[in-house]
C-alpha positions in Angstrom: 0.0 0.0 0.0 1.1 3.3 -1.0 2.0 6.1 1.8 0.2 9.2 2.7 3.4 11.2 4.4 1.9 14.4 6.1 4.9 16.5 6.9 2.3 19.2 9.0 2.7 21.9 6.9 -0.8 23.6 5.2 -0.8 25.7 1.7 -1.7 29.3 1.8 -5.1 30.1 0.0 -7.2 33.2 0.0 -9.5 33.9 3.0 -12.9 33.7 1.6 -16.3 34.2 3.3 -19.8 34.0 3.1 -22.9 34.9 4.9 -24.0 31.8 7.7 -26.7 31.0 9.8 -27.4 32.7 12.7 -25.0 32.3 15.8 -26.4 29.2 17.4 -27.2 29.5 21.2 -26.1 26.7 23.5 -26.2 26.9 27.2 -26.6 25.1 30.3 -30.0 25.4 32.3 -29.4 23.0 35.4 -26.4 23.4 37.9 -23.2 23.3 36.8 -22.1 20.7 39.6 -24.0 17.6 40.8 -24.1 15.9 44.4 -24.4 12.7 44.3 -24.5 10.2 47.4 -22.7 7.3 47.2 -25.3 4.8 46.5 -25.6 6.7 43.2 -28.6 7.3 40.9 -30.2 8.9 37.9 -29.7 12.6 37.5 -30.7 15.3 35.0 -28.7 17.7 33.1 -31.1 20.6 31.0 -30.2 23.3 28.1 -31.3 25.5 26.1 -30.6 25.2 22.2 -31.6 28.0 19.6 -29.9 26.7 16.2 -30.3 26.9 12.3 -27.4 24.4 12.1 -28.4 20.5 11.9 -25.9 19.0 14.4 -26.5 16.2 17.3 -25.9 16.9 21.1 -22.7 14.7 22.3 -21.6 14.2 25.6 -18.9 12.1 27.0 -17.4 11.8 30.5 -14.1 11.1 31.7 -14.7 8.6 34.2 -16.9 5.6 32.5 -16.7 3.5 36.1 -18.2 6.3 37.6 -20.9 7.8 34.8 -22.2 4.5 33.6 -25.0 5.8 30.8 -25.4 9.1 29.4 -28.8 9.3 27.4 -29.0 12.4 25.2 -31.9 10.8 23.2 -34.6 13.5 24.7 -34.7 17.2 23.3 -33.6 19.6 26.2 -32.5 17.1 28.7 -29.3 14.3 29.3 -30.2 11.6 31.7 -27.0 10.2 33.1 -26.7 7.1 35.9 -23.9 7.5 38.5 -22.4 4.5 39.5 -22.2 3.6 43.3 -19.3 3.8 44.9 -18.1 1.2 46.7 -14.8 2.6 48.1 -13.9 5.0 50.7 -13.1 7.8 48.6 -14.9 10.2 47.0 -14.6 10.5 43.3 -15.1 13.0 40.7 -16.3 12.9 36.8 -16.5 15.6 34.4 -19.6 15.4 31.6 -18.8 17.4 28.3 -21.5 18.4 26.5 -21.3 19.7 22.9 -23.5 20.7 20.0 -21.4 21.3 17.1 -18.8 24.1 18.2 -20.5 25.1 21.0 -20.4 22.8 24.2 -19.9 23.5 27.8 -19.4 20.9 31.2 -20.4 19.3 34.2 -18.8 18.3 36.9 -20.2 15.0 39.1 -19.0 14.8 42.8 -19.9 11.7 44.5 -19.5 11.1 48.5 -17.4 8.2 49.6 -18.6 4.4 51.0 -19.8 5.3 55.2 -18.6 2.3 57.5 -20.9 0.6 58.8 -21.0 0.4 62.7 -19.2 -3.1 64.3 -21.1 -5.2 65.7 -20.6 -5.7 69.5 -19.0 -8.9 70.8 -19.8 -10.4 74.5 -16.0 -10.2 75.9 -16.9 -13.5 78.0 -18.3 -15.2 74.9 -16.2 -13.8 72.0 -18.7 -15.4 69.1 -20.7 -13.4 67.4 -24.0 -14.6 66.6 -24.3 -13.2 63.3 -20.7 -14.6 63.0 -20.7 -17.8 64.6 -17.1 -19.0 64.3 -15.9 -21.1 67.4 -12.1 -19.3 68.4 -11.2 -23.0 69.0 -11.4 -24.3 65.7 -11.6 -21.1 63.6 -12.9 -23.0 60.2 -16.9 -22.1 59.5 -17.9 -25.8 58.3 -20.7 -23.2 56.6 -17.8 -20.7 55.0 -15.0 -23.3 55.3 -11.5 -21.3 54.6 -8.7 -22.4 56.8 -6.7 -19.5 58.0 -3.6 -21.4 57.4 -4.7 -21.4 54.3 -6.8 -18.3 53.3 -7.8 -19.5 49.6 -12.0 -20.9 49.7 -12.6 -23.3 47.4 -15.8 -21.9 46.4 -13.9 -18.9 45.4 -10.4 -19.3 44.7 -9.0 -15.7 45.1 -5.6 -15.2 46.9 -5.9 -12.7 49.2 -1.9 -12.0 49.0 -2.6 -12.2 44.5 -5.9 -10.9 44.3 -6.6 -11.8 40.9 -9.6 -13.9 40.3 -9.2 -16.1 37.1 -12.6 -15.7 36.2 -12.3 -11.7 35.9 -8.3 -11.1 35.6 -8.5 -7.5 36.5 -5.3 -6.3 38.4 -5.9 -3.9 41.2 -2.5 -2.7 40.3 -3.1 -2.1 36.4 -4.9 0.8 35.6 -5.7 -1.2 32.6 -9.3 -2.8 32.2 -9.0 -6.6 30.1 -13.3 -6.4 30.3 -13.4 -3.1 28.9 -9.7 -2.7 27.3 -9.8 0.4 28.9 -6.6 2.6 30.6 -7.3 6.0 31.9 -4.3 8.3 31.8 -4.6 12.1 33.2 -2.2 13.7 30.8 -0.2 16.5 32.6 1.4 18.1 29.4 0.0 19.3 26.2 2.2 20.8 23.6 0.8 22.0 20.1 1.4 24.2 16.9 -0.6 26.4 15.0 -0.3 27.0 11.2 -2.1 30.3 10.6 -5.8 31.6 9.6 -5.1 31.9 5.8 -4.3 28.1 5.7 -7.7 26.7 4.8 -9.9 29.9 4.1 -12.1 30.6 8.0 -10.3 26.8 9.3 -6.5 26.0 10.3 -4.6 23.2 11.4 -3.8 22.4 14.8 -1.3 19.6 16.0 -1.1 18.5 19.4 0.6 16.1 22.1 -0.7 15.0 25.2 1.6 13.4 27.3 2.1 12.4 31.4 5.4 13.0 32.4 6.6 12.2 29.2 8.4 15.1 27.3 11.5 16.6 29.0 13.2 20.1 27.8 11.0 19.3 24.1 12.7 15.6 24.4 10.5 12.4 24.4 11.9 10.1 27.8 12.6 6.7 27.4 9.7 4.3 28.9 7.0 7.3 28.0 4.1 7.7 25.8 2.4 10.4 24.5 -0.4 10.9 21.7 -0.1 13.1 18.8 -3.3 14.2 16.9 -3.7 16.4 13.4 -7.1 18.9 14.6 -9.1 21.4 11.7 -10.8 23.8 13.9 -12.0 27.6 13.4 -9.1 29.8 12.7 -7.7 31.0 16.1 -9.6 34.2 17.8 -6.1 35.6 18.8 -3.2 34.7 17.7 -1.2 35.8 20.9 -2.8 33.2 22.7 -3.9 30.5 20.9 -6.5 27.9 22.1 -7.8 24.9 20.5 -11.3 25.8 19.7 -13.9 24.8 22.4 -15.8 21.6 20.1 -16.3 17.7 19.7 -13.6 16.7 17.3 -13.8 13.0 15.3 -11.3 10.9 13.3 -11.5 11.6 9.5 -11.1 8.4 7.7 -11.7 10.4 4.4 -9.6 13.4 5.3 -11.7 15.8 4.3 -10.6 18.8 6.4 -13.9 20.0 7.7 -14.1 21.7 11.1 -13.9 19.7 14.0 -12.3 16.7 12.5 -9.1 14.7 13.8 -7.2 13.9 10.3 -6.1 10.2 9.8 -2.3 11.1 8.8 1.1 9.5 9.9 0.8 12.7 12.6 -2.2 11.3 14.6 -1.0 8.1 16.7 0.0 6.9 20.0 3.6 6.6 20.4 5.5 4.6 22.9 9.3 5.0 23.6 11.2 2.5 24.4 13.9 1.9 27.1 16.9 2.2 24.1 14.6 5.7 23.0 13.5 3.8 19.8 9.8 5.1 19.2 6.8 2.6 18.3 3.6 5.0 16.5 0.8 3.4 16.4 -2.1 4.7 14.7 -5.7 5.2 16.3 -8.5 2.5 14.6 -10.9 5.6 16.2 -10.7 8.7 18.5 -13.3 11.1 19.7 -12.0 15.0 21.1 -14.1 16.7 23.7 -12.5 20.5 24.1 -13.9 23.1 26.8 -11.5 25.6 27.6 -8.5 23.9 29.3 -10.6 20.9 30.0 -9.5 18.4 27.3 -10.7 14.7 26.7 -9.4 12.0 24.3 -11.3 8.9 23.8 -8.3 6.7 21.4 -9.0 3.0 20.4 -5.5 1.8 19.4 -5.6 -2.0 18.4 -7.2 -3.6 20.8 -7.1 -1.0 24.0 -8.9 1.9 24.3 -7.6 5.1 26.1 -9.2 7.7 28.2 -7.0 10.6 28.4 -8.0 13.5 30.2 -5.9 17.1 30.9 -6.9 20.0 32.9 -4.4 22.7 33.0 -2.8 26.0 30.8 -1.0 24.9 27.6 0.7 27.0 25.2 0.5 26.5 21.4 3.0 28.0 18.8 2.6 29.6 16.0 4.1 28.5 13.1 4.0 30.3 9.7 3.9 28.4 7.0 6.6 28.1 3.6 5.0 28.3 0.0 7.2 25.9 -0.8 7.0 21.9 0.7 10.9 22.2 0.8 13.1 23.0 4.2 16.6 22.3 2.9 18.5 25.7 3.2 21.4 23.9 0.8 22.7 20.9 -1.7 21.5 17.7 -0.2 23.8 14.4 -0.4 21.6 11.4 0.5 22.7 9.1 3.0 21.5 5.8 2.9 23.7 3.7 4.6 21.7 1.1 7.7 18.6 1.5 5.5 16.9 -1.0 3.1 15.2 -0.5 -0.3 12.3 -2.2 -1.5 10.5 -2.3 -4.8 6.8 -2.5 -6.1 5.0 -2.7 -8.7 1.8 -1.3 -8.5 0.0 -1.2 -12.2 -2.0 1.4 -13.5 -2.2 2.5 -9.7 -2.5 6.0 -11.0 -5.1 5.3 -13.7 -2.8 7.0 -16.7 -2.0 4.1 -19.1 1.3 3.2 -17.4 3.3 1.2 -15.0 3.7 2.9 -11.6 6.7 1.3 -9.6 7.3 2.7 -6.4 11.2 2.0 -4.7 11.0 2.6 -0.7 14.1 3.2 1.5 13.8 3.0 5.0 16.4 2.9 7.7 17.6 -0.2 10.5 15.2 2.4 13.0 12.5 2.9 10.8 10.4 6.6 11.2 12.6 7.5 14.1 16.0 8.3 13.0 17.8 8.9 9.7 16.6 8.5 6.0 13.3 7.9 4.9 13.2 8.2 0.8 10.5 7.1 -2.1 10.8 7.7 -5.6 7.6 7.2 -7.5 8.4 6.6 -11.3 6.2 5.8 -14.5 7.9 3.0 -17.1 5.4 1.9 -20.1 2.0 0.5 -21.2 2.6 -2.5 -20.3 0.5 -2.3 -16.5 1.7 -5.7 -15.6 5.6 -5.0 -14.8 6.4 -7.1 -17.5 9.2 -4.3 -18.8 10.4 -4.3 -15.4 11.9 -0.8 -13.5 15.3 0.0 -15.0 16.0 3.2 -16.9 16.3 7.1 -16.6 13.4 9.0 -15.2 13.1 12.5 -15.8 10.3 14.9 -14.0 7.1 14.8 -15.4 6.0 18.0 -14.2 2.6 19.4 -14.2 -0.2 19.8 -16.8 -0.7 23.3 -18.0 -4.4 22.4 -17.5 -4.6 21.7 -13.8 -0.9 22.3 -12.5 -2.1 20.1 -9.4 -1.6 17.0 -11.5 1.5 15.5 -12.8 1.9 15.2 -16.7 1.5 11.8 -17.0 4.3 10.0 -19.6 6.1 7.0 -20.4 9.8 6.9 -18.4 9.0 9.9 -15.9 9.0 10.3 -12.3 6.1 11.8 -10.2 7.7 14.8 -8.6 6.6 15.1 -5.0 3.2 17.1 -4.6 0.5 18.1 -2.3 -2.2 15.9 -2.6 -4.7 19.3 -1.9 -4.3 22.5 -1.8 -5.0 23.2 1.2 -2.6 20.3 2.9 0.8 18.7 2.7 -0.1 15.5 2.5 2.3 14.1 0.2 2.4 11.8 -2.8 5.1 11.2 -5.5 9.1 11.4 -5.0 9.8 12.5 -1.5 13.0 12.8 0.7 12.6 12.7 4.8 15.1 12.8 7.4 14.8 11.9 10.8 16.3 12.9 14.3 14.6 11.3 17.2 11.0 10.4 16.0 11.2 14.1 14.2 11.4 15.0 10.6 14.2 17.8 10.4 14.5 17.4 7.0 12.0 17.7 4.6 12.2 17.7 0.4 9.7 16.5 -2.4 12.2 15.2 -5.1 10.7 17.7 -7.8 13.2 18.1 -11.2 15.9 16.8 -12.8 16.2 12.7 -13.4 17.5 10.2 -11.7 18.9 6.6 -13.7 18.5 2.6 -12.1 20.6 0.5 -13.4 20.7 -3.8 -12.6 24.3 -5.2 -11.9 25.6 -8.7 -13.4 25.9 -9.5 -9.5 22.2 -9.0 -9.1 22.8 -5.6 -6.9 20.8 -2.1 -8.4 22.8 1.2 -8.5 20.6 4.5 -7.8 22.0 7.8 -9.1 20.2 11.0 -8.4 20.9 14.2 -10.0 17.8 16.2 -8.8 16.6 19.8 -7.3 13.9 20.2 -4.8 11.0 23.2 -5.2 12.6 25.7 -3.6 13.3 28.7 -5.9 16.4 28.5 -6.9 16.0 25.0 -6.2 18.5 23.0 -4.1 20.3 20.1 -5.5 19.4 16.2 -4.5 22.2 13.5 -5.3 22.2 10.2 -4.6 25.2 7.4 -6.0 23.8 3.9 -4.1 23.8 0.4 -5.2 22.5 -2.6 -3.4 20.3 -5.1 -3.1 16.7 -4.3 -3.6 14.2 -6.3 -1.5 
């Protein structure tokens, strides 16, 4: 399968507007904070909604043992069931409630467990009635455990490995196997900002949120963090930019609408190892409820799904934004040495009446450090691969027509290009380079030719002679040979 590579960068295009609905009006009638005993029960939250938009109400919480249904089925109203607590501490949940844009919260505080009074035992006849165990011979034939050995064979839990085999829930491990379920209360939340005129009234927004996991801008080793890709509403000031209050969703389809959580190589979880190596993986779904500084991720990654919660201030940069995808500053040598190359046919992948072969390098470390390259290259009609891959490839350019499409030819290669106009998501010829999980480096392989020649030992040689799209462009060279996988 090909690659998307999203290198966070969005292209400038003119603001545009147009006259909308009217503002919508969405506010919270009932109080703000709910008492609930620790028995629990069914309470009601009420609002007031005045809208020409055609939205749903949302609401999530961020503690799902506490909150164990929220119905927002009935117009005005969200019913919600409150767990009881069974411990004895008290416990608190927060309900965020959204409607498009527009969304505000909750907070649940329930009381603790009470202790029930002892009941009194006869010092001269230490036997409790309701407890009828003779001190003599301390084994209940009606409860029969022997203290010597505390494991009841109606119930075989180990007090000292309190893990029942039938529900294998570790008190110790926040995570839930019934549910798959690990709540993490993120502590840090670092993010940039790529400008009002990147997408017309919207803008891109990328976040991490992390728990102790980022030290002087440096991922830790034996830390995790999540990294997510937001559209939002163009920021209200740009001297203090906040991630717009909202209900945010994955994007499968990418389509950049407002309040959507792109599906791109910068949207994962990530785990660092204890050698630093970093392990993305990337979220099967994800849900984002933002009110003010109260942030919660909902993230199903494989087969665990993450509650990640963070309350606190966060600053997010601003980051202006090139017109060109390129962020060499000079000539560029390419270094592939501890990386391996692989080639693939792919057919008529781009549906032009020629062979598209795609050659891959990646390095021993994968996405985390050194060279990640992919030249994307056109041969002949024959769709199969039959002609094979050798031969010199020169830029195909752009049609004159629509200069977002390459000129499609026999023997080219497809410089690298943004697959939109208003993103740089990235297809074609493309040059990465890595430093610790983060691309410092950055170049779509855009003129010039490069040549692949087959050895009599079975070994390929690569040579590059290439300029990126920076004006005057920077030159891209390449002199490899190898084995291709």
């Amino acid at each position: 399968m090909k690659k998307l590579l999203f290198l966070a960068i969005i292209a400038l295009m003119t603001l545009t507007y147009a006259c909308g609905p009217k503002e919508t009006i969405f506010e919270l009638t009932s109080d703000s904070v709910i008492n609930a005993p620790s028995q629990g029960g069914e309470y009601t939250i009420t609002y007031n909604l005045v809208t020409e938009e055609v939205n749903t109400i949302k609401a999530v919480s961020d503690n799902k043992e506490m909150i164990k249904s929220i119905d927002t089925q009935t117009d005005g109203c969200i019913y919600i069931q409150v767990a009881e607590n069974t411990t004895t501490q008290s416990r608190e949940a927060t309900i965020l409630v959204s409607y498009g844009s527009k969304c505000f919260d909750v907070t649940v505080e329930q009381a603790e467990k009470t202790k029930e009074p002892e009941t009194p035992v006869d010092p001269e006849n230490p036997v409790d009635p309701e407890n009828p165990v003779d001190p003599e011979n301390p084994v209940d034939p009606e409860n029969p455990v022997d203290p010597e050995n505390p494991v009841d064979p109606e119930n075989p839990v180990d007090p000292e490995n309190p893990v029942d085999p039938e529900d294998p829930e570790d008190p110790e491990d926040p995570y839930d196997p019934d549910g798959h379920i690990i709540n993490i209360e993120a502590n840090q939340l670092f993010g940039s900002y790529y400008g009002a005129n990147s997408m017309g009234n919207s803008s891109l927004y990328w976040i991490i949120l992390s728990k102790d996991g980022i030290v002087d801008g440096v991922a830790t080793p034996n830390s995790e963090y999540f990294r997510l890709d937001l559209i939002g509403p163009a920021a209200a000031d740009e001297n203090n930019i906040r991630i717009p209050d909202g209900h945010y969703t994955l994007d499968i389809e990418n389509t950049f609408n407002d309040f959507s959580i792109l599906k791109t190589n910068n949207t994962d979880y990530a785990y660092i190892n204890n050698a630093g190596e970093q392990i993305s993986t990337p979220f099967t779904y994800a849900e984002l409820e933002v009110y003010g500084n109260s942030i919660f991720l909902m993230a199903v990654v494989e087969d665990k799904e993450y509650h990640v919660s963070f309350n606190g201030d966060y600053t997010i940069d601003y980051n202006q934004l090139s017109e060109t995808i390129s962020s060499l500053t000079s000539d560029y040598e390419i270094n592939l040495s501890n990386c391996t190359g692989t080639v693939k046919c792919y057919g008529d992948y781009w549906n032009c009446g020629y062979c598209n072969w795609g050659i891959e390098f990646v390095c021993d470390k994968g996405l985390n450090e050194g060279t990640f390259l992919v030249l994307d290259f056109l041969t002949d009609t024959n769709t199969n691969g039959a002609s094979g891959f050798e031969g010199t490839y020169r830029s195909s350019g752009f049609m004159e027509e629509d200069p977002t499409q390459p000129a499609w030819d026999a023997y080219k290669f497809i410089p690298g290009f943004r697959l939109s106009d208003i993103s740089n998501d990235m297809l074609g010829s493309v040059l990465v380079e890595y430093i610790d999980g983060i691309a410092v480096e950055q170049a779509p392989i855009y003129n010039g030719e490069f040549t692949i020649t087959k050895n009599s030992n079975g070994t390929h040689t690569i040579v590059i002679n290439a300029t990126d799209d920076a004006v005057p462009g920077h030159k891209i060279t390449l002199n490899w040979t190898g084995v291709l996988q």
